[in-house]
DRENZA-760779 format. One record per atom (N, C-alpha, C): residue in three letters; atom name; x, y, z. Coordinates in steps of 0.02 Angstrom, whole numbers, plus 50000, padded with zeros to 5 digits. Example, Ala and Ser with C-alpha at 12.3 -4.5 7.8 and 13.67 -1.06 7.14 Angstrom:
BEGIN
   res   atom       X       Y       Z
   Ala      N   50660   49716   50390
   Ala     CA   50615   49775   50390
   Ala      C   50660   49835   50390
   Ser      N   50642   49888   50354
   Ser     CA   50684   49947   50357
   Ser      C   50645   50002   50394
This chain:
BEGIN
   res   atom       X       Y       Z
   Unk      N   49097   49410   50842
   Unk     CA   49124   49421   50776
   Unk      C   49173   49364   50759
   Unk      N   49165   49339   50686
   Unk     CA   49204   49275   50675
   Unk      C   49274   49321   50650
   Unk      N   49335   49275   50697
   Unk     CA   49387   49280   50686
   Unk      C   49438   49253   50629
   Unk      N   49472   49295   50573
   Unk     CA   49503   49297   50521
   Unk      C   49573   49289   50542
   Unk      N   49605   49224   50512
   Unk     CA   49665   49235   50501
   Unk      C   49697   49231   50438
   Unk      N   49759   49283   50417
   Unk     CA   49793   49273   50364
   Unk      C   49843   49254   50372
   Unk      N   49895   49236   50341
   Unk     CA   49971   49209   50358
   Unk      C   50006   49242   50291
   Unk      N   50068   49269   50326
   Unk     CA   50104   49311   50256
   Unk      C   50152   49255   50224
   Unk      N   50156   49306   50166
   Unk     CA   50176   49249   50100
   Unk      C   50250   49279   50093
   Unk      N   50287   49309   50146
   Unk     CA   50333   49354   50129
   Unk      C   50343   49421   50184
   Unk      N   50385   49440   50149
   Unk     CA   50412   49528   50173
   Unk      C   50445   49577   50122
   Unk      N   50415   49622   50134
   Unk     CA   50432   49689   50096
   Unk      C   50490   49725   50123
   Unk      N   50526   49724   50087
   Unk     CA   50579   49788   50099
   Unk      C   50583   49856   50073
   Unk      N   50606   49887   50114
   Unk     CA   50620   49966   50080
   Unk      C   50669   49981   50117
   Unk      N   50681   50071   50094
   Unk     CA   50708   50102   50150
   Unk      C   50674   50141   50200
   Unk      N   50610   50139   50214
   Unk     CA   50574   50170   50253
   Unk      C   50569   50128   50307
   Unk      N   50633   50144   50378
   Unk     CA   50626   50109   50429
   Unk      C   50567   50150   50487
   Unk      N   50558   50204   50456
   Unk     CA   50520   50229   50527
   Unk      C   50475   50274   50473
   Unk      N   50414   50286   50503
   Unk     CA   50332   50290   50461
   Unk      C   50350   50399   50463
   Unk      N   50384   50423   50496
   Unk     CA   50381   50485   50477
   Unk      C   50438   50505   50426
   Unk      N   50404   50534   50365
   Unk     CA   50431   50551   50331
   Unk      C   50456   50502   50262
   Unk      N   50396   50449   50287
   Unk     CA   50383   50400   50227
   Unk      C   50331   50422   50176
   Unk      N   50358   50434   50088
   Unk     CA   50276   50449   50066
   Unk      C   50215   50415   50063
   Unk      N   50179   50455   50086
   Unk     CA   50100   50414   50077
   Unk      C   50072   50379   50046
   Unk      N   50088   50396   49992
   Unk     CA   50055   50342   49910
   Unk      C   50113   50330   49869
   Unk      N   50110   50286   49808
   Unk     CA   50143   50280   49777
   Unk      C   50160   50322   49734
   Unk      N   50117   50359   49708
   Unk     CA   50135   50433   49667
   Unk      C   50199   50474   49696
   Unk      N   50194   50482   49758
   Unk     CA   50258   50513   49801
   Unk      C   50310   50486   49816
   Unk      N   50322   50413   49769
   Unk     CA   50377   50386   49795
   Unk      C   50397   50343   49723
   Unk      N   50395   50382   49684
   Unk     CA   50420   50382   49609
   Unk      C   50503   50366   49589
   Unk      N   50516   50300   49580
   Unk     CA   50584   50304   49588
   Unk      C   50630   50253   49673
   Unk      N   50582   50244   49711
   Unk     CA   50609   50219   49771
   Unk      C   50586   50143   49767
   Unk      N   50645   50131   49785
   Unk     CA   50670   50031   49753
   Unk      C   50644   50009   49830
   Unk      N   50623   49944   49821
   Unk     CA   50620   49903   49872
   Unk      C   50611   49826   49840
   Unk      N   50602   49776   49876
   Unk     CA   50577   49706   49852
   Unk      C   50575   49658   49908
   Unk      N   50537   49599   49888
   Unk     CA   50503   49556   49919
   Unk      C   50534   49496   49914
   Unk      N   50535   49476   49984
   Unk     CA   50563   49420   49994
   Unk      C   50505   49384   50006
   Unk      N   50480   49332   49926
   Unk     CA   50423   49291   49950
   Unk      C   50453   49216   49972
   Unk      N   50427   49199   50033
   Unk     CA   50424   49119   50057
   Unk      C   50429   49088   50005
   Unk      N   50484   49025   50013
   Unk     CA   50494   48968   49969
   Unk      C   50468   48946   49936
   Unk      N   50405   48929   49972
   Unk     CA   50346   48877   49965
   Unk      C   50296   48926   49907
   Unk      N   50286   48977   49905
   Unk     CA   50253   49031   49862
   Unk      C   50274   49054   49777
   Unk      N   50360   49047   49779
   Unk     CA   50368   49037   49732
   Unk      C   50351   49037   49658
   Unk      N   50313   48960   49661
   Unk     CA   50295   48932   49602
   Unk      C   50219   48972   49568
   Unk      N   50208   49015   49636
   Unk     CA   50125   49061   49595
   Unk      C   50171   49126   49559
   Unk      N   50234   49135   49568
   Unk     CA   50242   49204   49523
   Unk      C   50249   49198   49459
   Unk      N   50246   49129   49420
   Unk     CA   50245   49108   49377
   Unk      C   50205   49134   49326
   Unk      N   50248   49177   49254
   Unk     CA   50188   49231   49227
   Unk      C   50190   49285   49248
   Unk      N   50227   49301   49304
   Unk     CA   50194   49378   49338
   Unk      C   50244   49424   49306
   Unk      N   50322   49408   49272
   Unk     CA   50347   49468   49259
   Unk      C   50329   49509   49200
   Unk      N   50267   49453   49171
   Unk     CA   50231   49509   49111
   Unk      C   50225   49554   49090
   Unk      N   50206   49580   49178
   Unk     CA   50165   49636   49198
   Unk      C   50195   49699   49219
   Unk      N   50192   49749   49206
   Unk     CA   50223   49785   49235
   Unk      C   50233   49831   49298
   Unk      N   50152   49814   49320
   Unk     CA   50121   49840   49390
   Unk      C   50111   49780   49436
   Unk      N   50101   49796   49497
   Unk     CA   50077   49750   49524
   Unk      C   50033   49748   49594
   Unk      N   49989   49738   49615
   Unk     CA   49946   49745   49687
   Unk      C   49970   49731   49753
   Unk      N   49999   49759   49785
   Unk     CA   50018   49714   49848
   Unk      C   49959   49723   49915
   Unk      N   49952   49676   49934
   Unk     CA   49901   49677   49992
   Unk      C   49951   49650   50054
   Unk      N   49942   49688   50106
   Unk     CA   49996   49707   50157
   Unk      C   49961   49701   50209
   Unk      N   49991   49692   50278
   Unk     CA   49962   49686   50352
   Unk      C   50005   49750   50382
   Unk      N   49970   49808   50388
   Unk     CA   49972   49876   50393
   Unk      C   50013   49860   50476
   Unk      N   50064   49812   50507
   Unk     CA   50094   49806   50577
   Unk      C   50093   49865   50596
   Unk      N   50111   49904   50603
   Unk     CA   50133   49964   50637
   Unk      C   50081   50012   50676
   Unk      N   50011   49982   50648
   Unk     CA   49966   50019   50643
   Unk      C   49926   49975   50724
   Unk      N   49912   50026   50782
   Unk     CA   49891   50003   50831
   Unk      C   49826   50039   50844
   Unk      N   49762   49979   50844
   Unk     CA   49721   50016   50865
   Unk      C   49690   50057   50788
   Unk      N   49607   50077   50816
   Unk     CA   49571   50114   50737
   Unk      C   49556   50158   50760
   Unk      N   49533   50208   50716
   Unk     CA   49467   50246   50737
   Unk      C   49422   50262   50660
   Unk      N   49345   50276   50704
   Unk     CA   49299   50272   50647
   Unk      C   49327   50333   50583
   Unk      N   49348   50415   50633
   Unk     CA   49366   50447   50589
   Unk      C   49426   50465   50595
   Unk      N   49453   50511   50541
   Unk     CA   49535   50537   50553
   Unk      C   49534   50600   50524
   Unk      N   49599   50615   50527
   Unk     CA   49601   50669   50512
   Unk      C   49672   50657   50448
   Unk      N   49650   50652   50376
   Unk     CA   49697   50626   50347
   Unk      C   49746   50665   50344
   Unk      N   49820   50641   50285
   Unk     CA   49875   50671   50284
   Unk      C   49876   50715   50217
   Unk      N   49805   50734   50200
   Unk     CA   49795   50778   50113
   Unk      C   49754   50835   50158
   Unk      N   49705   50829   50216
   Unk     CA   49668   50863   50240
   Unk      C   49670   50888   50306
   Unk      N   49630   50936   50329
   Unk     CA   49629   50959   50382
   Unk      C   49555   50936   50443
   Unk      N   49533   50929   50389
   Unk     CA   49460   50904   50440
   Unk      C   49458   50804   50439
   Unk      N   49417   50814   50475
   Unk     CA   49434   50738   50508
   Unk      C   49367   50708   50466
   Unk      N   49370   50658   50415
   Unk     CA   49355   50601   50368
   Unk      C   49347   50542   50393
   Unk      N   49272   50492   50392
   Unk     CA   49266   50437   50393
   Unk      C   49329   50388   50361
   Unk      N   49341   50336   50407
   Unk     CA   49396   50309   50396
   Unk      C   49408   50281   50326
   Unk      N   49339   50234   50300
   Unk     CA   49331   50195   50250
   Unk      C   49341   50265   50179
   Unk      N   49335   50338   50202
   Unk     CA   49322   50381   50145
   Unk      C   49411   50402   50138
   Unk      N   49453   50358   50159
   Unk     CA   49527   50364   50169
   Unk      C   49560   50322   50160
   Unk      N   49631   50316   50141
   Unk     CA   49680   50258   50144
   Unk      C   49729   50276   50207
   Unk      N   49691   50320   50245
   Unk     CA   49743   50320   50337
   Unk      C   49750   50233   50350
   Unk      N   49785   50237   50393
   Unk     CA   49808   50144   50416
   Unk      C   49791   50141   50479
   Unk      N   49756   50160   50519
   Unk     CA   49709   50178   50580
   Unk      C   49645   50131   50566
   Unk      N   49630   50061   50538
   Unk     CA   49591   50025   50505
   Unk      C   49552   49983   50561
   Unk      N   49487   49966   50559
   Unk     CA   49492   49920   50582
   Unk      C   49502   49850   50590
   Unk      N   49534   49849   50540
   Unk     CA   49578   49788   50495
   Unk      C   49608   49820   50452
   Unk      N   49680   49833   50505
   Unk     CA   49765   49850   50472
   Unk      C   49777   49851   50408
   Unk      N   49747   49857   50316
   Unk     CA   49748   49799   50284
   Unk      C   49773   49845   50227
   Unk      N   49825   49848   50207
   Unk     CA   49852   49899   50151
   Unk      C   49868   49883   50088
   Unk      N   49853   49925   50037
   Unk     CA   49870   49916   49961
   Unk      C   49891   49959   49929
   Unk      N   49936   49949   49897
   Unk     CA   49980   49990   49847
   Unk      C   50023   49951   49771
   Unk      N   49999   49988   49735
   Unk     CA   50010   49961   49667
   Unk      C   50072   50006   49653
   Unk      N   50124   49958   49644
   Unk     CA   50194   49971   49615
   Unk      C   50215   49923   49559
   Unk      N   50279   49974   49542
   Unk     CA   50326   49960   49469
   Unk      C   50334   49882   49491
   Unk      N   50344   49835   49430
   Unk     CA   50376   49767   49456
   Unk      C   50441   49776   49426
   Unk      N   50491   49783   49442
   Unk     CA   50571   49772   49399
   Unk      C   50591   49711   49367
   Unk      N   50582   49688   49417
   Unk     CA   50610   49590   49384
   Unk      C   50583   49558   49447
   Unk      N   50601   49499   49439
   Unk     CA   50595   49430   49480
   Unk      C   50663   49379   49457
   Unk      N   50696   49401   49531
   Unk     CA   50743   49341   49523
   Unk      C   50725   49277   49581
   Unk      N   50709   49213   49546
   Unk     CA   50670   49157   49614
   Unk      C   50642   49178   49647
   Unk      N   50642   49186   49719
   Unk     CA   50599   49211   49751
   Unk      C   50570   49286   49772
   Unk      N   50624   49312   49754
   Unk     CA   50633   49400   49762
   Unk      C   50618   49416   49703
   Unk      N   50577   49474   49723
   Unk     CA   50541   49519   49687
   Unk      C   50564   49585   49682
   Unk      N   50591   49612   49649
   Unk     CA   50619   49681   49642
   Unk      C   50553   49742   49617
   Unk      N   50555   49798   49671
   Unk     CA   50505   49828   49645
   Unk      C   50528   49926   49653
   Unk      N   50482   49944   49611
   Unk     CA   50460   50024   49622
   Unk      C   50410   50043   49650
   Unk      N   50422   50133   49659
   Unk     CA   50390   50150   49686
   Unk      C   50360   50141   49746
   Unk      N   50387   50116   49803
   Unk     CA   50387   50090   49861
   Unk      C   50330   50150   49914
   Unk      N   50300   50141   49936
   Unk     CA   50281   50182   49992
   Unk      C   50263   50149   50042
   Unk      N   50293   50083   50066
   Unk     CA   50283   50040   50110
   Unk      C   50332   50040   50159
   Unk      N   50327   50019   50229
   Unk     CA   50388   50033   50287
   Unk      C   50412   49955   50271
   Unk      N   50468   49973   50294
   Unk     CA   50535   49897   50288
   Unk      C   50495   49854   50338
   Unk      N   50507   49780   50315
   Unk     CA   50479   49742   50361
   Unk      C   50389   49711   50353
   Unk      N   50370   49771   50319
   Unk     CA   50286   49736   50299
   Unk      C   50270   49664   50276
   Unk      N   50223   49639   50319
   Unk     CA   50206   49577   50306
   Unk      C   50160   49576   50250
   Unk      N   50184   49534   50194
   Unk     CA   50150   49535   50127
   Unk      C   50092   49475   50148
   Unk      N   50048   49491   50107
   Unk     CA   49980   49439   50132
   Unk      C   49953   49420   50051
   Unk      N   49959   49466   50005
   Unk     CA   49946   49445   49933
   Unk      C   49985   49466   49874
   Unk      N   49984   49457   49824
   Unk     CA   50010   49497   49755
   Unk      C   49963   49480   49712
   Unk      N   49941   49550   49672
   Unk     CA   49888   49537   49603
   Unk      C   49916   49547   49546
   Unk      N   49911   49562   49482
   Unk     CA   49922   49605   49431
   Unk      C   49894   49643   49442
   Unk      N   49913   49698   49404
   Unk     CA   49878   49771   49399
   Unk      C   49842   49777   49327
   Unk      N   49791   49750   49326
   Unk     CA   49754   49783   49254
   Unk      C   49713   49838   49255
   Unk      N   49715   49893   49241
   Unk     CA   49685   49944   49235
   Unk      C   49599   49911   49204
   Unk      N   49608   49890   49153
   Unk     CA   49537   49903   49130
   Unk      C   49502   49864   49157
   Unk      N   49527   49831   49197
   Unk     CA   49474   49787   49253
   Unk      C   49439   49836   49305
   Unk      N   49466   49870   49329
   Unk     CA   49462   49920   49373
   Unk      C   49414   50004   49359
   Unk      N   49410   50002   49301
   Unk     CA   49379   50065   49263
   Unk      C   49356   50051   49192
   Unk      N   49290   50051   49179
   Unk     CA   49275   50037   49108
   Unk      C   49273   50103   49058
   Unk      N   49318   50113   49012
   Unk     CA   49309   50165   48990
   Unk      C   49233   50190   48966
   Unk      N   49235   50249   48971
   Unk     CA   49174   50298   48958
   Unk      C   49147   50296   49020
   Unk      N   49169   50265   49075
   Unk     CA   49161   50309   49141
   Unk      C   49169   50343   49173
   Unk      N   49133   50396   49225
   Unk     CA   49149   50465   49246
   Unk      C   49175   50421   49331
   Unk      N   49233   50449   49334
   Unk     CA   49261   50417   49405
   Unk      C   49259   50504   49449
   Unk      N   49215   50469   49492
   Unk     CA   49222   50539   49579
   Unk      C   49271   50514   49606
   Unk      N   49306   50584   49639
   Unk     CA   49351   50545   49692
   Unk      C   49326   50588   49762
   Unk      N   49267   50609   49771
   Unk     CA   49251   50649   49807
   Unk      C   49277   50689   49867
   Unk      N   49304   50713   49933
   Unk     CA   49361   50745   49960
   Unk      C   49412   50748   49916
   Unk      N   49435   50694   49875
   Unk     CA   49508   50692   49862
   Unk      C   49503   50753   49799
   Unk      N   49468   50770   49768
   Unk     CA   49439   50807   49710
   Unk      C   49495   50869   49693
   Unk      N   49526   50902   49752
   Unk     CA   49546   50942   49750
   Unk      C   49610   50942   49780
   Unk      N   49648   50914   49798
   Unk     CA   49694   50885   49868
   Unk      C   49739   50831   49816
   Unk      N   49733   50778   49785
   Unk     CA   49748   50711   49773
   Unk      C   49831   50739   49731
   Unk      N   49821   50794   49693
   Unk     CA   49886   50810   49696
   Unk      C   49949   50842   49707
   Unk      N   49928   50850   49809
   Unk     CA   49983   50857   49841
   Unk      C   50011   50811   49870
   Unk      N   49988   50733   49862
   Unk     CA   50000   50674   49870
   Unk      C   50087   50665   49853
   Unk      N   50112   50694   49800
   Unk     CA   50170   50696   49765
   Unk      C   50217   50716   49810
   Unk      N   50212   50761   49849
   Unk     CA   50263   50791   49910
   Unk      C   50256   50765   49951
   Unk      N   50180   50756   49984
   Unk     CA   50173   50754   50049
   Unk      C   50204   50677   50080
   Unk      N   50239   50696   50155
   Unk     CA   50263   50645   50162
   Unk      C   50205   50609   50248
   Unk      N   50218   50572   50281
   Unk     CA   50179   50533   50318
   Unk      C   50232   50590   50387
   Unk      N   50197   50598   50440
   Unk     CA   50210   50623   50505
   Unk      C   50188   50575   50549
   Unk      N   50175   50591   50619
   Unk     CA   50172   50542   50672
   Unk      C   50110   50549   50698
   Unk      N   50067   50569   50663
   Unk     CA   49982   50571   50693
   Unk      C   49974   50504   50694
   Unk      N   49992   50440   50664
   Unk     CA   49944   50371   50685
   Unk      C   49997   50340   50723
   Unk      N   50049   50381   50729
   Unk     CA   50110   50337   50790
   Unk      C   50058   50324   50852
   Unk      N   50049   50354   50884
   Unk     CA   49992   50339   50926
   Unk      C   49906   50320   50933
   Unk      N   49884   50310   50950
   Unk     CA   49818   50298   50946
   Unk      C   49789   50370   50990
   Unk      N   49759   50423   50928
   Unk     CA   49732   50478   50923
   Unk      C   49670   50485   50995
């Protein structure tokens, strides 16, 4: 298997130093500040970006040791193909979450809605355009999540992927 490397463009801050009792998604973490300390050299691409008011972050899921094919997510009780989940049990660590952008002062990035642990190695930033993502007059499945997706709002992260299951 050909070997991938990324190199981060940065670090994420929050206040979530330890993964239990961090919320899961961004929906559950409505209101919780964090920001990005992007590398020097990176800078000059945020150029344009405070437009926006969302934004993509693509993350190197560290904490996360080790995969498995299935899990047992943190909305459910029965154990789910990995790819049919956003668990961090990956086999490539590789996380995303679309949050508030506040401002940009130089290199720091001030953000919302945080559901990321302190310390995450940032690997990208997108905009967030919705209608890129969904063309209206489409019927969107979210299949498992169908029924579950909004206890996302409470639920917080426990220590099932502290270890390798």
């Amino acid at each position: 298997m050909k070997t991938i490397e990324f190199k981060s463009i940065g670090t994420i801050h929050s206040p979530f130093n330890d993964l239990e009792g961090m919320p899961i998604q961004p929906i559950g973490a409505k209101g919780i500040k964090g920001q990005i300390n992007l590398k020097n050299e990176y800078k000059d691409g945020l150029k344009d970006l405070e437009g926006f008011s969302h934004i993509i972050l693509i993350y190197h899921l560290h904490l996360s040791k080790g995969y498995k094919l299935e899990v047992k997510p943190f909305l459910d009780t029965e154990k789910r193909g990995i790819f049919a989940t956003r668990a961090p049990k990956r086999p490539n660590p590789i996380g995303m979450s679309v949050v508030h952008l506040d401002k940009i002062e130089g290199s720091t990035i001030f953000i919302s809605n945080v559901d990321i642990a302190n310390g995450t190695p940032l690997l990208d930033i997108k905009p967030y355009i919705p209608h890129f993502d969904k063309e209206e007059g489409d019927e969107v499945c979210i299949g498992w999540f169908e029924d579950k997706y909004h206890e996302a709002v409470n639920k917080k992260s426990d220590n099932r992927y502290s270890d390798f299951e």
